[in-house]
N, C-alpha and C positions, 0 to 999 in steps of 0.2 A: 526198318529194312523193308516189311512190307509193303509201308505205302509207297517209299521208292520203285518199286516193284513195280506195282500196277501201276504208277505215272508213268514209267519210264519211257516205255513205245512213245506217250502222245509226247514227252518232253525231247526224243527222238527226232519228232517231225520238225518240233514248234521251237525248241531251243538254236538251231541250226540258223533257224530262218531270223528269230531275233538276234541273233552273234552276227548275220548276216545284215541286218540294219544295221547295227550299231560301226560295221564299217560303211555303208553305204554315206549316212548320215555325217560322219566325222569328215568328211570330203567338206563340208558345209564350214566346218574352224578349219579350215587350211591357213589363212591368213593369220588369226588368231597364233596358231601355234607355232607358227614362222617366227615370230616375235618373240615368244615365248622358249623357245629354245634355241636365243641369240648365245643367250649366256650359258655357258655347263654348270649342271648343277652340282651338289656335293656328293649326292647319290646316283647309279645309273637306276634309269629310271627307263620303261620301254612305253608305250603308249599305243593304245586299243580302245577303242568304243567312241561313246558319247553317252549322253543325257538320253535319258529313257525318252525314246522314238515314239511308242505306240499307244501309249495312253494318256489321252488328255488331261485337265488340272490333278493328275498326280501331285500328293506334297511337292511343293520346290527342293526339298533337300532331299530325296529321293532318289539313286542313280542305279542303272542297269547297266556294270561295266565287266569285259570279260567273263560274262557266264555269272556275274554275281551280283549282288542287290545290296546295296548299301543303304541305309537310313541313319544320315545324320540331324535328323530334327532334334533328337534332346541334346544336341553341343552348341545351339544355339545359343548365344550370348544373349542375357536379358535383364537389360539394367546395365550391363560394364561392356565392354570391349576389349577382347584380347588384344592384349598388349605388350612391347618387350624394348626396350632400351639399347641400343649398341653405344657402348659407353664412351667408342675412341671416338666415335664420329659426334656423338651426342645427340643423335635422332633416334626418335619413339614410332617402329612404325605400329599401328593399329588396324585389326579385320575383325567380323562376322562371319560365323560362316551360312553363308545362306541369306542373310536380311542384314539390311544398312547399318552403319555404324550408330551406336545409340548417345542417345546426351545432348548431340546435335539439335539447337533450337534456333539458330544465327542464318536465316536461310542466304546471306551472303557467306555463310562462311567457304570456303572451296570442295571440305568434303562434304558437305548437304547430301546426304539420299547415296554418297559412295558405300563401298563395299571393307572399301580397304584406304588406310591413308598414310602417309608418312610427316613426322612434323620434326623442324630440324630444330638446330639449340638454341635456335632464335623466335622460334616461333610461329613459323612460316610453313603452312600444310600443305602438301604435294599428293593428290589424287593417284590413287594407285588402281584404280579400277574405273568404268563406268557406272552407271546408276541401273542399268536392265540388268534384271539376274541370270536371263539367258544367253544374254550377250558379251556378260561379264568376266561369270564365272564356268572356266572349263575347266571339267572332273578328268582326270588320268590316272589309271591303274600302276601303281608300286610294283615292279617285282625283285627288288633287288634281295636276295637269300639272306644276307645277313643279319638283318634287320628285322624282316617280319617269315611271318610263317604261313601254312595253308590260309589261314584268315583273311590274309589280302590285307591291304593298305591303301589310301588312296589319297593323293593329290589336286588342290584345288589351285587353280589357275585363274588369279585375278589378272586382266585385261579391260584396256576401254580405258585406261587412260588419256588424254591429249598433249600430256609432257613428255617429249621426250628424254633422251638420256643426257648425261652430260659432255659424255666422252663417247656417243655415236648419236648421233643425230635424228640418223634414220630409225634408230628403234625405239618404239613409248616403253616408258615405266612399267612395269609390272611386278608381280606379287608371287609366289609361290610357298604353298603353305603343305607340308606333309603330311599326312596324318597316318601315326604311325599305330597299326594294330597291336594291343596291351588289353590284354583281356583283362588283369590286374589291376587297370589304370583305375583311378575316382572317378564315378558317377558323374559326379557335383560339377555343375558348369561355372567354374571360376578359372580363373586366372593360373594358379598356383596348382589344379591339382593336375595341369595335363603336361605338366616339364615343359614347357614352353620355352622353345632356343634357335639361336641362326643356326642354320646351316652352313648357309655363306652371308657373308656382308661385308661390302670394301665400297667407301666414299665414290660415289658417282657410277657404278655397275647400271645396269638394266632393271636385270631381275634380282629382288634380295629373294633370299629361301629364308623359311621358316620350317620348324619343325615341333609336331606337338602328336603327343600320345592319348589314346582313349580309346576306351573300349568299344565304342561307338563307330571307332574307323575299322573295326572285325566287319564282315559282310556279315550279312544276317541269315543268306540263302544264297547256294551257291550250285550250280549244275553239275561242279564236279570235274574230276579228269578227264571222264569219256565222250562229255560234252562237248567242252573244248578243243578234244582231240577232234571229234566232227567237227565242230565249226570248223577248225582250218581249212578243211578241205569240202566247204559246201555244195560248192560247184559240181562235185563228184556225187553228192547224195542228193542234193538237190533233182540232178539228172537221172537219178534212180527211182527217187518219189515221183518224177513226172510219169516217165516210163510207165513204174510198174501200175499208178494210179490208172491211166491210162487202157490197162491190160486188165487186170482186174475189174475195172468197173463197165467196159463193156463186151469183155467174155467172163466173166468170173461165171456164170451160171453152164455155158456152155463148155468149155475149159474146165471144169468143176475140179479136176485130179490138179491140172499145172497151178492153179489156184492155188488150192489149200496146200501145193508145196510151198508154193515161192509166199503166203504167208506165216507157215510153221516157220521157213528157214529165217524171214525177218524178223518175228518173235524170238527164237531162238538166239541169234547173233546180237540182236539187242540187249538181253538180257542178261546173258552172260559175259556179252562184253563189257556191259556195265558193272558187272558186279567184281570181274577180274580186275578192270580198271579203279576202280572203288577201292578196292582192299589191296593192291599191289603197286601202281604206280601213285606219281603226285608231280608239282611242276620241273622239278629236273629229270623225268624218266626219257631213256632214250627213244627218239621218235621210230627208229631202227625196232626195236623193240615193242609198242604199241604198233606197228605194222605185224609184226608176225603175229601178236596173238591175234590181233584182227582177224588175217589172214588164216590161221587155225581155228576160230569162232566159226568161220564163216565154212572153212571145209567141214566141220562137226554140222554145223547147220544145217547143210544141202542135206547130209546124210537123214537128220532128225525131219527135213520135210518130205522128203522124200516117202519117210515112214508114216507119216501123217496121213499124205496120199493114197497110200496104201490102205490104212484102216480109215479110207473118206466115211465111208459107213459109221464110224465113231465119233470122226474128227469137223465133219460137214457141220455139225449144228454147234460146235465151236465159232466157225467158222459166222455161222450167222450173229452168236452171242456177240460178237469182235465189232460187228457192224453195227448194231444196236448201242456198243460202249463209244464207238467213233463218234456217234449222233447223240447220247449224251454229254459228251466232250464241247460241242460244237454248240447243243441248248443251252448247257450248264453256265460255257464262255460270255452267251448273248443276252442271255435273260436271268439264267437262277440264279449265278454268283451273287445277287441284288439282294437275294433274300437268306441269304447265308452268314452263318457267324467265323467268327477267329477260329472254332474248332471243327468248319468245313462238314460239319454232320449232316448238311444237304447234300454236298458232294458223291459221298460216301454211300448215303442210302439210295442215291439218285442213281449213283452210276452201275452200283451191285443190283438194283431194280431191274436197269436196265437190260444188261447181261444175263438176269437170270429170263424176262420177256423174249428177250431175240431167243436165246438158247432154246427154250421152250417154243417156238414158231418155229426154231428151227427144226422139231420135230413132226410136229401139227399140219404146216404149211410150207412144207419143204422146197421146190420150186420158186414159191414167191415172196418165201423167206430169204432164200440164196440172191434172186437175183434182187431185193431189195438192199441187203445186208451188204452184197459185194457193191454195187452201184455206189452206195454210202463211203466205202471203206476206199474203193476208187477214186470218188469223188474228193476225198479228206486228204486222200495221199497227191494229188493233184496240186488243188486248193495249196496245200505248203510247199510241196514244190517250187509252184510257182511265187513265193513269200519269200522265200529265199533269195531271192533274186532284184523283186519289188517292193518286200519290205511292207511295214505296217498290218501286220495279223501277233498280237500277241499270243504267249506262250503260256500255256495252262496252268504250269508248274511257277510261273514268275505272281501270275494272279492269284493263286491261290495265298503264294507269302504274301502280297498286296493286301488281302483280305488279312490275313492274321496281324499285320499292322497298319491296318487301316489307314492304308496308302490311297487303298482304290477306288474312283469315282465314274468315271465315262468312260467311252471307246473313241479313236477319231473316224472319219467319216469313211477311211479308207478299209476299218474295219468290216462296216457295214457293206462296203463295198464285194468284200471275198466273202460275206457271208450268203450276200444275196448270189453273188458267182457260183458258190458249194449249193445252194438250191438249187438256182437251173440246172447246174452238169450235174448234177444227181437228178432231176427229173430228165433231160436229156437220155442218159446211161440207162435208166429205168426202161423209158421207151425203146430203144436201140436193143435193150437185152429181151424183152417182151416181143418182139421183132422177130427178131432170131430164134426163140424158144418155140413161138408158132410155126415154125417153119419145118422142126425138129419132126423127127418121126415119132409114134404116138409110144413105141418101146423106151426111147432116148429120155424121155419126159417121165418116165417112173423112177419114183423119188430115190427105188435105191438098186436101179440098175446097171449095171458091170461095178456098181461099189458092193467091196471087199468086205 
C-alpha cells in the first residue's frame, strides 16, 4: 500500500497518457480487426488497447492492455505446438503463442514460419496467420464477468492469412485463441495442462475460437480502478495537467499561496481517490457513482489546499520536496532504471534522496528552491499533458514492473524527444520566473513574508 502511495501522483500523470496511446495506436489494426470480428465469437468480448506502444524490443509476448501488463513468455510452446482436434470436421488446428509453430523443417511446407495453422483430414494445411509477429498477432482484452475475474484475460488474434473463407470470400481465415485467467492453472507449458477447447468451430466459418486457461493469462500489474476510470476521460485531465503545468511553472514562485493550493488539492484528490477506488469499486461499479466520490474527493481537496496555503510557512518546502521527486521521476525514467534491480532499491533510495534534498533547500534556499522546484513540477505536469494526446512517454509505474520481469530494454526516439522538451520548458519557466522575481519589490522577496 505504501509504494502505491508514493507512485500514485506520477502514475496519475503517466498512466492516462499511456491508456491514451494505446487508443491512439489501435487506430493502426483497424483493418485487421474488421476481419476479425466477421464472425461472433462465443464470448462477448469488448476491445481496448494494443501492443505496448512506447518501448522499443520489449519481449515479443509482453502486452500493455487496458491499464494492465501482461507477460505471456513462459506459455510459450517449445518443442510441441498447441494443438486440438475438432472431431466432426476432422481438422487439427495448431498455434504458438508468440513464435512460429515448431517441428516445421519442410520450407515448402505452407505453414513455414506461421503462427497458427489448420490441417484438415486429408492432410492439407491452411495458414491461419502471417509470419510477422506484429502484424500477426493482435492482443484484445477479455471482459466478459463470468468467466474471469479482476485478473483480466486476454485474446490473441491471429491474422495475415491469404486464404480466404469458404463461405465468404471477402474475409481471410483467422484464428482466435482466449486465454482465460486461472490462477490455479499448471505452470507446465504442455498441451494437456491448459484445458485446451473450441469455443466455436463449424466447417468453413472465418474465425475458429479457441480457448485455453493459465495462469499466465492473470496480468501481472495492473493500474487499477482509478486508473482506468481516468483514462476514459483523458481528454478532461489531460487539459488540466496542461493548464495547471502551465500556471505553476511560470507563477509558481510568484503565486506562491494559489500554488501550494491547487497542488495540496491534486495531492489530496489523487490519493484518496485512489485508495477509495482501490478498496471499494472494481469493473462493474457504477460510473454514476465513481463520479460522485470524485466529485466529493475533489470538494474535500480544495478544502485540504486551501489549508496548506494557509500554513505556506509549513507547507512551502513540501512544496519544493514535490519538485525535486518530479525530477527524480524523469532521471530515474532516463538513465537510472539501467542500473537498477527486480527489487527497484535504486528507485527508492533515489527518490526518498531526492525529497529529502529539495525539502531541505527548501528551507536553506527558499526563493530559488520554489521557483526551481515549481518550474520542474510545471514543466512535468505539461510534458504529460501533452502525452496524452501524442503518446509515446512511458509510465513509471509500467517500467518499473518491466524491470521486475525483465521486460525492459530501450526507449523509442519519441521518448527522447519529451525529455529533451521537459528540459527546455523547465529552463524556459526557470528564466520567466527569475524574470518576474527581479522585478518583485525587495519585501515580496523575503522568504517568509505575508506566510502564515
Amino acid at each position: 500500500m505504501l509504494k502505491r502511495s508514493i507512485l500514485v501522483l506520477a502514475a496519475l500523470f503517466a498512466a492516462v497518457g499511456t491508456s491514451r496511446n494505446v487508443h491512439r495506436h489501435g487506430a493502426n489494426h483497424a483493418a485487421h480487426v474488421a476481419n476479425t470480428q466477421a464472425q461472433v465469437s462465443a464470448v462477448d468480448i469488448q476491445v481496448q488497447g494494443d501492443v505496448i506502444p512506447d518501448i522499443q524490443n520489449a519481449d515479443i509476448c509482453s502486452f500493455y492492455k487496458k491499464d494492465s501488463f501482461y507477460v505471456l513468455k513462459f506459455i510459450i510452446a517449445q518443442g510441441f505446438n498447441y494443438n486440438k482436434t475438432q472431431t466432426t470436421v476432422g481438422e487439427t488446428v495448431e498455434f504458438n503463442i508468440c513464435s512460429p509453430l515448431n517441428g516445421i523443417t519442410d520450407e515448402q511446407d505452407a505453414c513455414k514460419g506461421r503462427f497458427a495453422c489448420v490441417t484438415d483430414s486429408l492432410g492439407k494445411k491452411t495458414p491461419l496467420s502471417g509470419t510477422d509477429f506484429k502484424s500477426s498477432i493482435i492482443p484484445e482484452v477479455m471482459l466478459q464477468r463470468q468467466d474471469d475475474s479482476e485478473k483480466g484475460g486476454l485474446s490473441l488474434v491471429y491474422v495475415g492469412s491469404e486464404n480466404s473463407c469458404s463461405n465468404d470470400t471477402n474475409q481471410k481465415l483467422s484464428l482466435r485463441v482466449d486465454l482465460y485467467c486461472d490462477a490455479d492453472a499448471d505452470r507446465d507449458t504442455n498441451n494437456d495442462a491448459h484445458d485446451l477447447e473450441f469455443n466455436n468451430y463449424e466447417f468453413g466459418q472465418c474465425q475458429i475460437g479457441m480457448k485455453m486457461k493459465s495462469k499466465h493469462a492473470c496480468y501481472v500489474f495492473s493500474l487499477g480502478p482509478f486508473f482506468r476510470y481516468v483514462s476514459k476521460y483523458y481528454f478532461l485531465f489531460g487539459l488540466g495537467m496542461i493548464l495547471m503545468g502551465l500556471f505553476i511553472g511560470f507563477l509558481g514562485r510568484k503565486l506562491i499561496h494559489p500554488t501550494i493550493c491547487m497542488v495540496g488539492t491534486l495531492l489530496f484528490v489523487t490519493l484518496s481517490a485512489w485508495l477509495i477506488f482501490t478498496l471499494a469499486f472494481d469493473r462493474d461499479s457504477s460510473e454514476v457513482t465513481e463520479w460522485i466520490v470524485f466529485g466529493v474527493c475533489c470538494v474535500v481537496g480544495i478544502f485540504v489546499g486551501l489549508l496548506m496555503a494557509w500554513l505556506a510557512k509549513y507547507t512551502a518546502a513540501g512544496l519544493s520536496a514535490y519538485g525535486a521527486v518530479c525530477l527524480g521521476l524523469i532521471l530515474y525514467s532516463s538513465v537510472l532504471y539501467k542500473y537498477d534491480n527486480d527489487k527497484q532499491v535504486l528507485f527508492w533510495i533515489f527518490l526518498i534522496a531526492m525529497g529529502i534534498v529539495g525539502g531541505v533547500l527548501g528551507f536553506v534556499l527558499y526563493n530559488h528552491a520554489l521557483i526551481i522546484s515549481t518550474s520542474i513540477i510545471g514543466s512535468y505536469l505539461f510534458i504529460r499533458g501533452i502525452s496524452l494526446y501524442a503518446g509515446g512517454f512511458p509510465n513509471e509505474m509500467l517500467i518499473i514492473e518491466q524491470i521486475k520481469n525483465g521486460q525492459l530494454q530501450d526507449f523509442p526516439g519519441t521518448f527522447w524527444a519529451y525529455f529533451a522538451g521537459f528540459v527546455i520548458l523547465t529552463i524556459g519557466m526557470i528564466v520567466a520566473q527569475y524574470k518576474m522575481f527581479n522585478k518583485m519589490d525587495e519585501k515580496d522577496k523575503h522568504p517568509y513574508h505575508r506566510l502564515r
